[in-house]
N, C-alpha and C positions, 0 to 999 in steps of 0.2 A: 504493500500500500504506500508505504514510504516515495518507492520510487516511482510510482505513478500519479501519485500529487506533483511529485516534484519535475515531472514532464509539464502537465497540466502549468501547474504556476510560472515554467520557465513557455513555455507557448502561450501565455496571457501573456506575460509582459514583453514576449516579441513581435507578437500582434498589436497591441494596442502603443507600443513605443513609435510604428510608423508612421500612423496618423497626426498621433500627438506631435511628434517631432515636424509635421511637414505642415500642421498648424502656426507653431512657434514658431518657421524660418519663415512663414506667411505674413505673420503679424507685427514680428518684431521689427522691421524700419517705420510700423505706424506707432507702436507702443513702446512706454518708458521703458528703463529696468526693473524696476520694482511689479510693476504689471508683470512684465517677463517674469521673473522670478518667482512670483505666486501660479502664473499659471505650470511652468516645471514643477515646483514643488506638488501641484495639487498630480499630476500624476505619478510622482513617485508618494506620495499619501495612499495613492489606488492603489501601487504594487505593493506599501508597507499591508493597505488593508486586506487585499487580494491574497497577502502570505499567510493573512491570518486564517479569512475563509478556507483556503486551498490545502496550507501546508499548516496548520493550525499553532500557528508561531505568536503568540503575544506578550505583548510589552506592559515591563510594570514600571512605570516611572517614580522615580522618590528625589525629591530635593527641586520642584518644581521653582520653589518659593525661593533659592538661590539665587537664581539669575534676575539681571536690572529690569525693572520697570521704569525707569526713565525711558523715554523715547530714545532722547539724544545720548544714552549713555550704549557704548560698546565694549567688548570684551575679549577673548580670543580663548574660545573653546577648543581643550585639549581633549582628545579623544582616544579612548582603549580601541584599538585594531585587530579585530580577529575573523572577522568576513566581510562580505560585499552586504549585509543587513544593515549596520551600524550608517554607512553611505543612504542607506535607503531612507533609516528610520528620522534621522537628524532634522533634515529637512520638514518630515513631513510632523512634529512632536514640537518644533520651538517655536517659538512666538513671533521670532523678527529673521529679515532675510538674511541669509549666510552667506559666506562667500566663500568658497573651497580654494585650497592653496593646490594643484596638484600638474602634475610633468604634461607638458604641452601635449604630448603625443597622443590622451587621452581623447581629443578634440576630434582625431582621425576616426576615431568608430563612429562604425556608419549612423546616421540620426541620434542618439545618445548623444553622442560629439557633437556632431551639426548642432544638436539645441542646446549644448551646453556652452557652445562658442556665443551664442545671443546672450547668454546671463554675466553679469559684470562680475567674475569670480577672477582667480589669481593663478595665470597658468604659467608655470616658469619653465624655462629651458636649461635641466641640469648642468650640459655640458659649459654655458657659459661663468658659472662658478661664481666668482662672489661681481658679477654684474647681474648674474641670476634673483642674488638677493638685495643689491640696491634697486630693483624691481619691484621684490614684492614688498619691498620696505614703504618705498613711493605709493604701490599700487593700495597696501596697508593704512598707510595715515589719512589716505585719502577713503577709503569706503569708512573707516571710523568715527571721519568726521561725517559721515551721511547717518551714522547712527546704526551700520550694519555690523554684523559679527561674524568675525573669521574665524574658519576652523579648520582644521590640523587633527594629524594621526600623529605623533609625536616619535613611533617607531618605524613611522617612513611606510611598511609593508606590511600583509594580514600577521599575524604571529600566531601559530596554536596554541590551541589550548592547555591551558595552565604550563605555560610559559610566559619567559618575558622578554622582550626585545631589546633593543638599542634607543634609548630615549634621543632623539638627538635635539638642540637647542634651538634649531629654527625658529619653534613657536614660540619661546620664551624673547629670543632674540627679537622677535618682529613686537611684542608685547611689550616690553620694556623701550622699543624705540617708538612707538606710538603712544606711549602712555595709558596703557589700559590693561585692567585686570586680566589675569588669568585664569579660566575656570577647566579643572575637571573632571573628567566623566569616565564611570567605568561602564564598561559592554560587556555581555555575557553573551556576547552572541553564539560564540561555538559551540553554545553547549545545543544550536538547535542547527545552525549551518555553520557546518567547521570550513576553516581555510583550506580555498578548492576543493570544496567538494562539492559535485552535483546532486546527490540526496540527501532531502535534511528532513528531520525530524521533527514531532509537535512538541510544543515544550514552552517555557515562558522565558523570556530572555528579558535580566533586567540592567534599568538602566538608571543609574546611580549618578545625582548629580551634585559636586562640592559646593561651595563656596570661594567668592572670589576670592584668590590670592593678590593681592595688590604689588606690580611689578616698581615702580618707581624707586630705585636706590637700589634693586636687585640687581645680581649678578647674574646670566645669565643659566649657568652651572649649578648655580645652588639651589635658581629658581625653581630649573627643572627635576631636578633630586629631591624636591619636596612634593613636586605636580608627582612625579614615578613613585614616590613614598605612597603618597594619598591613594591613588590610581591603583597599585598593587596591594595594598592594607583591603582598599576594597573590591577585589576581585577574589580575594581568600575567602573573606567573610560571605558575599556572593555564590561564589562558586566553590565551596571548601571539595568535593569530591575531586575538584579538577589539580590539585595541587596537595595532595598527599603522598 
């Protein structure tokens, strides 16, 4: 049964991403970004719900009450990485529009890409190195000041389950050069779709969310060894089977 939901939910959202996508490259020279950006998110909301009906995946949120209620206030959501769910669910669960930091190349897949190149997100080109990051640093102050939130995998790539990855300092780095808090988040998502894997399981995948860390005066090092402290403390407590 497993693996026949998980056909099912992967033929919904290959069906329904080419309409949606050839919508978005329709509309987007008449509509702002922000329009842009609710209408992407409202169909990755369909694939988060669609998982739920299909693949009977749901989400239990705690720490809603964390994140800013000021309009104008922004922040830079750090995130646990362990499947392609965590990508889906983000968007479709926060209150204000995101902005993904992630490798240009992503842009290439077919319609996915195409509609993700209309949304005013942050795609850098590894290879050029640290012009790569006066980029997104630029690209950073500037959605901030619109009141948007960046978000970031902080281990770069999925990491299995009850593991833990390479935290690297980007997100702290862009955080503290923008002035704005750092929040974040653990994901249990492997415990219902593991990294690469095409069959997933029903199951409740939660999502765990901190309290601002305020970067101003931080290092960018230490900042992050406190977001991987937080981050891992609550992925044990979450997920204790997966790390025994």
């Amino acid at each position: 049964m497993p693996f026949i939901r998980s056909v099912l939910h992967m033929l919904f959202l290959a069906i329904t991403v080419v309409p949606w996508a050839l919508f978005v490259l329709l509309v987007a020279p008449f509509a702002g970004a922000t329009r842009i950006y609710w209408l992407c998110a409202r169909w990755l909301k369909l694939s988060v719900d669609s998982g739920t009906a299909i693949l009977g995946i749901q989400n239990r949120v705690t720490g809603m009450e964390n994140l800013p209620t000021d309009p104008k206030a922004s922040v830079v959501l750090l995130v646990k990485h362990q499947s392609t769910w965590e990508t889906l669910v983000m968007p479709a669960i926060m209150p204000r529009p995101l902005a993904f930091v992630f490798k240009k190349e992503l842009l290439w897949i077919p319609f996915f890409g195409w509609a993700m190149a209309c949304m005013d997100m942050i795609h850098i080109d590894r290879s050029q190195g640290s012009q790569a990051f006066k980029k997104m640093v630029a690209s950073g102050k500037r959605l901030v000041g619109q009141g948007t939130w960046i978000i970031l995998f902080p281990e770069g790539t999925r990491i299995p389950r009850g593991q833990v990855g390479e935290y690297k300092t980007g997100g702290t780095r862009l955080a503290i050069q923008c002035g704005v808090p750092v929040v974040p988040i653990a994901v249990t998502a492997a415990k219902c779709w593991p990294r690469k894997a095409f069959i997933k399981t029903p199951g409740i995948v939660d999502i765990s969310i901190g309290k601002p860390i305020p970067s101003i005066g931080r290092r960018p090092d230490e900042l992050m060894a406190e977001v991987q402290a937080w981050i891992e403390a609550e992925m044990r407590r979450l997920d204790p089977d997966a790390y025994r």
